[in-house]
C-alpha positions as CSV (number, residue, x, y, z in Angstrom):
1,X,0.0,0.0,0.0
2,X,1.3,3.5,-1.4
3,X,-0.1,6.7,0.5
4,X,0.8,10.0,-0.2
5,X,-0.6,13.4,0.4
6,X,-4.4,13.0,0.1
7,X,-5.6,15.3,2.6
8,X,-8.4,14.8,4.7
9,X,-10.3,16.1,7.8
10,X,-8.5,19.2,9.2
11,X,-5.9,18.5,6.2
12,X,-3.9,15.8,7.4
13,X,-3.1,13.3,4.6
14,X,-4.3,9.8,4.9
15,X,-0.1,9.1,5.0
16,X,0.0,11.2,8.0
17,X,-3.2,9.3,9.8
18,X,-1.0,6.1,9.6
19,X,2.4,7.1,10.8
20,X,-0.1,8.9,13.9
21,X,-1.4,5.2,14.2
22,X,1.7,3.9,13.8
23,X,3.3,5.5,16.7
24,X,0.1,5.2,19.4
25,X,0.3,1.3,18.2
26,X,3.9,1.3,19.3
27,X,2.8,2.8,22.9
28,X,6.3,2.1,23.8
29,X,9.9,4.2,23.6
30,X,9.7,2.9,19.8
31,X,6.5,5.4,19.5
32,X,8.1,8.0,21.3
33,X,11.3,7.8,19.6
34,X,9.6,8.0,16.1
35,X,7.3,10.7,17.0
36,X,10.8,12.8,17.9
37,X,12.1,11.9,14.9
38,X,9.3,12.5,12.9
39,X,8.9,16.2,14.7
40,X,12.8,16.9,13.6
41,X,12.2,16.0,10.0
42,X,9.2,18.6,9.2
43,X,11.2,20.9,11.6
44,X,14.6,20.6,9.6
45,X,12.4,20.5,5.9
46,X,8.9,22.4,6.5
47,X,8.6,21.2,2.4
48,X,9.0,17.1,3.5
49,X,5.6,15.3,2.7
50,X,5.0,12.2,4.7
51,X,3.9,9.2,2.4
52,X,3.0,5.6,3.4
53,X,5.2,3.0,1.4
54,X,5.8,-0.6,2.1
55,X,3.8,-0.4,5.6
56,X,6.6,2.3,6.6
57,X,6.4,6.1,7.4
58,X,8.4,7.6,4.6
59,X,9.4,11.7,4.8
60,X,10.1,12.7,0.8
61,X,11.1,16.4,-1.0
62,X,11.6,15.8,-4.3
63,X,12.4,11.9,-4.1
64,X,12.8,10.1,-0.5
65,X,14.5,11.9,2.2
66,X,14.5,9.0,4.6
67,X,11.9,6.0,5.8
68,X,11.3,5.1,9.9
69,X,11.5,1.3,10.4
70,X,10.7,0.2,13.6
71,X,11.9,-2.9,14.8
72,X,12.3,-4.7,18.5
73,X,15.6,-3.0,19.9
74,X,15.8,-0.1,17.1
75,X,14.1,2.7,15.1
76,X,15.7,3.2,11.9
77,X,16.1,5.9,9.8
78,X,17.2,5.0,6.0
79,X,18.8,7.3,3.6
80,X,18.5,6.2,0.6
81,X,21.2,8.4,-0.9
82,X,23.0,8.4,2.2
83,X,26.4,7.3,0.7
84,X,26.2,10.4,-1.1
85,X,25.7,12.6,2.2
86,X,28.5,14.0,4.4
87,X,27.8,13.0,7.6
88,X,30.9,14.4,9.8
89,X,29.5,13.9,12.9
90,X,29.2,10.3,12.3
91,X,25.2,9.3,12.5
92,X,25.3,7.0,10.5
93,X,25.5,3.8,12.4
94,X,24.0,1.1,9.8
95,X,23.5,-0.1,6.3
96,X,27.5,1.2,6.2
97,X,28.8,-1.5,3.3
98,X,26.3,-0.4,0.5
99,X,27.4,1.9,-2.3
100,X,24.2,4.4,-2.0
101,X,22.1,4.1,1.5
102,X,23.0,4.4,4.8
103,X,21.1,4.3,7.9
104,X,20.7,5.3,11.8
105,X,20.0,2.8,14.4
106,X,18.2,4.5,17.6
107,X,18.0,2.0,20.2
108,X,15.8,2.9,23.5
109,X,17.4,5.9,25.6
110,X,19.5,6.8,22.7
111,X,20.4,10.6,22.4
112,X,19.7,12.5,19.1
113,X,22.5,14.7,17.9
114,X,19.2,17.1,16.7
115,X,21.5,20.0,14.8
116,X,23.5,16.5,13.0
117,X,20.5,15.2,12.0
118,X,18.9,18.0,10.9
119,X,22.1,18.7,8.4
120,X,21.6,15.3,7.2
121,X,17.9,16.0,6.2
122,X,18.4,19.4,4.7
123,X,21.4,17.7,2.8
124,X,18.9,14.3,1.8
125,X,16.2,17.2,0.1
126,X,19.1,19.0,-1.4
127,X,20.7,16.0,-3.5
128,X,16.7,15.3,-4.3
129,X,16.1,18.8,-5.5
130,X,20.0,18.5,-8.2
131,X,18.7,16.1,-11.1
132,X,21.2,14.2,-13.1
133,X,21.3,16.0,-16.4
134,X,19.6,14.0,-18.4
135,X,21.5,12.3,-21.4
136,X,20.6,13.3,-25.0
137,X,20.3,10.2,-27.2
138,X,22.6,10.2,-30.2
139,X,19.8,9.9,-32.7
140,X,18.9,13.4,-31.1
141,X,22.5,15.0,-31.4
């Protein structure tokens, strides 16, 4: 199931209705942790829609910023273009050996580096927002 930015009652997108479910069905320090997360991301990109893809909250400006898995011990936030991002205080903590995404593991009681993090998803919307040029054919030269 794909949600995106339907709106709804008082505005809020069917996408967001799910991640709010999401999180109250956690009703643990997974819940909590992904609602903190979630805050930091519209606070760091005000432009981020929140979509709903492969049962995951997903935060995307111009092309996925980042998803919010939750599993037993961790709440993860994937970069899918992390390997392009520079990440010099070191968030990154999982997904390290791929060529292209990288990923932060919060376990319970784990302190966010908010300013880091922030960087990190101003930087994910930026590489969205620079297109590839795309290639002209050479039938078209």
């Amino acid at each position: 199931m794909t949600t995106s930015t339907t709106e709804g009652p008082a505005g809020q997108s069917e996408a967001s209705r799910l991640i709010d479910a999401k999180i109250e069905h956690l009703a643990d320090w997974r819940g909590d942790m992904l609602a903190r997360l979630r805050a930091l991301i519209l606070k760091a990109d005000p432009e981020a829609i929140e979509e709903w893809k492969w049962d995951t909250p997903v935060w995307s400006h111009d092309g996925i910023i980042c998803t919010g898995e939750t599993y037993k011990k961790a709440v993860k936030l994937t970069f899918p273009k992390g390997a392009s991002l520079e990440d010099p205080e070191g968030l990154f903590n999982s997904s390290l050996e791929g060529n292209v995404r990288r990923a932060i593991d919060f376990s319970e009681g784990a302190e966010i580096n908010e300013a880091a993090l922030s960087a990190l998803i101003v930087a994910a919307a930026t590489t969205n927002a620079v297109k590839k040029p795309k290639t002209v054919a050479k039938s078209q030269r």
